[in-house]
C-alpha positions in Angstrom: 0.0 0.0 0.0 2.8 2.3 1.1 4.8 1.6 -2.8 1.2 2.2 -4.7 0.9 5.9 -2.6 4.5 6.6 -3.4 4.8 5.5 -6.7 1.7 7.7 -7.3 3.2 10.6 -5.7 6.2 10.4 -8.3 3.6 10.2 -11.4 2.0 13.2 -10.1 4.6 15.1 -9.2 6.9 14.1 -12.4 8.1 17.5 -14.2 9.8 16.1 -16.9 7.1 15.5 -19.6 5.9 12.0 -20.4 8.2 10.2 -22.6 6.4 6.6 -22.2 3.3 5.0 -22.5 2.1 1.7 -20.8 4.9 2.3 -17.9 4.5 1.6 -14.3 5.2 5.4 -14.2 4.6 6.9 -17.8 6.2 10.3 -16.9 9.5 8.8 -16.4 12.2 7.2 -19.4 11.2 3.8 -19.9 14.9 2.9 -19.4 18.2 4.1 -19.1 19.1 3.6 -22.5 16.3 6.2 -23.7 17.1 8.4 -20.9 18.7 11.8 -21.4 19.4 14.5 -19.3 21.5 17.9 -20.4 21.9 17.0 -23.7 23.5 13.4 -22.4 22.3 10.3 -23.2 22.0 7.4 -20.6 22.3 10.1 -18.0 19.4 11.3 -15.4 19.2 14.0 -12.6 21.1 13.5 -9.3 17.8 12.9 -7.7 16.7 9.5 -5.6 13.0 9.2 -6.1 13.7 9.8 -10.3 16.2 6.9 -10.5 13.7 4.9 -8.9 10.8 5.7 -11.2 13.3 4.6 -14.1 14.4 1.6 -12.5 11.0 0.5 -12.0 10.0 0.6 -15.7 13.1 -1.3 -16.7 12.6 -4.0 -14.3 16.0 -3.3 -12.5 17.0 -3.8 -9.1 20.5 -2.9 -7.7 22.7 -5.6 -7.3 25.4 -3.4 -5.8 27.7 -0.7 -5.4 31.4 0.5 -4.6 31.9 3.9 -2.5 34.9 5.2 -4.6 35.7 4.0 -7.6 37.6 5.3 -10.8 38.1 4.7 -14.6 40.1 6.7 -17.0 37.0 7.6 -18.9 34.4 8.3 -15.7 37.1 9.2 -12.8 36.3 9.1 -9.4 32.5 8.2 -9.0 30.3 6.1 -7.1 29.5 3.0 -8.9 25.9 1.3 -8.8 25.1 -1.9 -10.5 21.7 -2.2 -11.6 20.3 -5.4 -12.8 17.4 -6.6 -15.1 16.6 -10.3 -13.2 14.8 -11.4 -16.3 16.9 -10.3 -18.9 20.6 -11.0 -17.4 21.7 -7.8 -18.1 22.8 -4.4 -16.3 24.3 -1.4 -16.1 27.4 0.5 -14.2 26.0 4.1 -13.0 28.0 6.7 -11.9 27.4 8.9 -9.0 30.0 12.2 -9.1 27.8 14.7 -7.1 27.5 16.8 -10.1 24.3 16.8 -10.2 23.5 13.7 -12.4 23.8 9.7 -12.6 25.0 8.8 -16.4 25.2 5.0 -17.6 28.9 4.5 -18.9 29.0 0.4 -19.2 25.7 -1.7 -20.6 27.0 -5.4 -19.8 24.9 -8.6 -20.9 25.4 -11.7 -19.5 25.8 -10.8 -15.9 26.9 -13.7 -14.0 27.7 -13.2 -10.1 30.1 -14.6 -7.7 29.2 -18.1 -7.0 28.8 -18.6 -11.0 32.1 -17.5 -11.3 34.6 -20.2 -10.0 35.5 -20.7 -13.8 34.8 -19.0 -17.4 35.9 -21.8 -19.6 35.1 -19.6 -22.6 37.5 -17.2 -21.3 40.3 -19.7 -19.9 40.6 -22.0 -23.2 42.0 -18.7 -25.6 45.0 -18.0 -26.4 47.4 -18.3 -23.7 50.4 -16.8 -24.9 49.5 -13.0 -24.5 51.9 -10.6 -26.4 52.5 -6.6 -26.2 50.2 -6.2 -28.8 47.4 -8.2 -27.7 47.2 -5.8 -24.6 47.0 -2.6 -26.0 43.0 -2.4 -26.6 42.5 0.0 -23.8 43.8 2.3 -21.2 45.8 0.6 -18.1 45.1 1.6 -15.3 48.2 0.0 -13.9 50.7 -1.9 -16.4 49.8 -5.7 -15.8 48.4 -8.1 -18.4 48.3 -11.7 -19.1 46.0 -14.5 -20.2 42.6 -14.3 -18.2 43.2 -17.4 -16.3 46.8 -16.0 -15.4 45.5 -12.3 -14.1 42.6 -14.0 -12.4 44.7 -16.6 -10.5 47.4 -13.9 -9.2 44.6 -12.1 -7.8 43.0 -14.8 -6.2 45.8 -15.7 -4.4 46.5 -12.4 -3.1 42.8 -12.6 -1.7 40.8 -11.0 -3.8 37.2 -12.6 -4.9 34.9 -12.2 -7.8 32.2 -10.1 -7.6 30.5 -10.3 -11.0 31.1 -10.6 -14.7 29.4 -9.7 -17.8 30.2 -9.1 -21.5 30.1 -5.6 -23.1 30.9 -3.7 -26.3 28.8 -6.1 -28.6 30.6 -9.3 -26.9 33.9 -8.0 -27.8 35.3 -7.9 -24.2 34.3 -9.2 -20.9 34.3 -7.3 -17.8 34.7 -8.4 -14.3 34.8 -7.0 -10.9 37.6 -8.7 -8.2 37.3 -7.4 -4.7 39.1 -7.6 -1.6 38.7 -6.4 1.7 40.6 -3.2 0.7 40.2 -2.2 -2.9 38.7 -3.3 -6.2 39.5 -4.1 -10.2 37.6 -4.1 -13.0 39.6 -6.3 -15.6 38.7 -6.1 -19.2 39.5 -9.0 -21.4 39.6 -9.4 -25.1 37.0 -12.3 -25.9 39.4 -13.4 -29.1 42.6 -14.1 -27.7 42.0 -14.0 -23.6 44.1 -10.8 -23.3 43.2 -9.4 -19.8 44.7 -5.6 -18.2 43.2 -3.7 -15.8 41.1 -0.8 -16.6 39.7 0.9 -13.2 39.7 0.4 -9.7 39.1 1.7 -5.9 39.9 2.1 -2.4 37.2 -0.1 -0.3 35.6 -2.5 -1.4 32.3 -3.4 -3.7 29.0 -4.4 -1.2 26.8 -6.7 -3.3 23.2 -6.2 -2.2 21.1 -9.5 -1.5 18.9 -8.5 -4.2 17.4 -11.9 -4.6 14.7 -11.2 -1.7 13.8 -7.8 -3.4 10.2 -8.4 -5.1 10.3 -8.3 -8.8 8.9 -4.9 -10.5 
């Protein structure tokens, strides 16, 4: 009863225009994809109860978040993972206090930490990794190697997975190690299992139990 009162408070008080029909709440984007905010697409305003009324007509919960984290392309943000249930996918959403929340990874395929004691699609490639084969994006600190390789050193050292997913058409596959300190993301090359790593942050990534959220 309380969701039904508030969800109608946010389609009345929506200032935005309606953009969707046959929505939960029609005022609001029907996702994040169609979403656009000073002249950006992906991106929405900095504002709690909006982010909710998009989430709801995508169908997304969030599975998580990291309190500080940083890419060469986003910098220092707040990173929320929000996840369609249905459709297996999500999205990384940046938080920088600047007065919006902008989309800057779509990933498909989202499998989460128990799922990921092995990726035999991404073990079997290539395992001799050359120079070359690393230089498919910005390192954020100068290590690469075969997935498996990358993926073991950091699991020694402690570090767990947190979730994975495949982005840029399929192309590469992103995952998130964690430990009780700081975080990766490691981006690997699908074709020949070249993996560097291209973000990172102090603290560590809290995965929400998202499984006991009801479905939207």
């Amino acid at each position: 009863m309380i969701k039904r009162i508030f969800l109608g408070f946010l389609f009345l008080s929506a200032q935005y225009g309606v953009v969707a029909k046959n929505l939960p709440l029609p005022s609001f984007p029907a996702s994040f994809e169609v979403a656009e905010y000073q002249g950006q697409k992906g991106c929405i305003p900095d504002e709690q109860n909006y982010r909710f009324a998009v989430m709801e007509n995508e169908g997304l919960v969030t599975a998580g978040m990291h309190p500080l984290f940083a890419t060469p392309e986003m910098g220092a943000h707040i990173m929320n993972l929000l996840y369609q249930r249905e459709k297996k996918y999500g999205y990384t959403l940046s938080l920088k206090k600047d007065g919006k929340q902008c989309v800057y990874n779509k990933v498909s395929d989202v499998r989460f930490k128990d799922e990921l004691s092995n990726s035999p699609q991404l073990d079997s490639v290539k395992s001799s990794i050359t120079e070359e084969d690393c230089n498919f994006d910005v390192q954020v600190i100068n290590i690469c190697g075969s997935y498996k390789a990358l993926t073991g050193r950091l699991l020694k050292a402690g570090y767990e997975y947190d979730w994975q997913g495949t982005i840029e058409n399929k192309n590469y596959t992103l995952t998130m190690m964690t430990n009780d300190k700081q975080s990766f993301y490691l981006k690997t090359d699908s074709k020949t299992g070249a993996t560097i790593i291209v973000g990172g942050g102090e603290g560590f990534y809290k995965p929400y139990n998202f499984s006991d959220l009801p479905s939207f």
